[in-house]
C-alpha positions as CSV (number, residue, x, y, z in Angstrom):
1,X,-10.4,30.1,12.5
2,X,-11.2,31.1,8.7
3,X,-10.8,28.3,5.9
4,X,-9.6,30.5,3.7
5,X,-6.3,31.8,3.0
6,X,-3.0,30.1,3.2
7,X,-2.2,27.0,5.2
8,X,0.2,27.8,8.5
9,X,3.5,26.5,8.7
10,X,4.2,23.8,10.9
11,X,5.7,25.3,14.3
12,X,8.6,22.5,14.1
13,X,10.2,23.1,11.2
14,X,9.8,27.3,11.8
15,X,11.6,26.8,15.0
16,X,14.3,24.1,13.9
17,X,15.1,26.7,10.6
18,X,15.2,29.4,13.0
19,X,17.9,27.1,14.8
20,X,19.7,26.8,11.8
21,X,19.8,30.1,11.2
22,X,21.0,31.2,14.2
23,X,23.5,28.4,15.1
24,X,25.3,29.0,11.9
25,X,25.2,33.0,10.9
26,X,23.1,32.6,7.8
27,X,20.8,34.7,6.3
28,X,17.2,33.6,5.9
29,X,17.9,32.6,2.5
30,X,20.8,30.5,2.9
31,X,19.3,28.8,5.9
32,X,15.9,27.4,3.7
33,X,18.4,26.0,1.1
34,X,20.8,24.2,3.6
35,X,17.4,22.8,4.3
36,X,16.4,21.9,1.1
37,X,20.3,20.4,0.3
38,X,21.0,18.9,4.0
39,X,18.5,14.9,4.2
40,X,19.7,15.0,8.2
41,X,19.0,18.3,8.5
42,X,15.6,17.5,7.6
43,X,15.2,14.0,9.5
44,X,16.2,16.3,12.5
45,X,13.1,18.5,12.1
46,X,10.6,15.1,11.6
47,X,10.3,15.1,8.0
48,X,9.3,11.7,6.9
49,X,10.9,11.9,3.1
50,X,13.5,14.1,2.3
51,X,12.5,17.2,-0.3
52,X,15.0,18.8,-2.5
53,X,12.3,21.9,-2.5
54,X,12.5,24.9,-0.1
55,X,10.5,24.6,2.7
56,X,8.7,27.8,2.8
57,X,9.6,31.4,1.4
58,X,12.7,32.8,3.3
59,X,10.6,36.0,3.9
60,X,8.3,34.1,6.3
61,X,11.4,33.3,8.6
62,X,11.4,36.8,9.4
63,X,7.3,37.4,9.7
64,X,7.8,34.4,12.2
65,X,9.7,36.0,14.7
């Protein structure tokens, strides 16, 4: 494993805005900022404090699958 580049995302929350993505017909977009919006949403996916920021870049919800 290399130390550099970017640090992964954590498989959890990939997998749980995947989930949300799915279970409600969004786009990749709209599914990171019902995140950012939602505090259960994000106390469902083990976040310890809630964040108003996105979680990651929409584009890596597709790069995940």
């Amino acid at each position: 494993m290399s130390a550099a580049g970017r640090p992964r995302l954590a498989i959890q929350m990939m997998a749980g805005l995947l989930y949300l993505k799915h279970a409600h017909n969004k786009s990749e977009e709209s599914a990171c900022k019902r995140w950012a919006e939602k505090i259960y949403i994000q106390h469902f996916m083990d976040e310890e404090y809630f964040q108003s920021c996105l979680p990651c870049d929409p584009i890596n919800l597709v790069r995940f699958r």
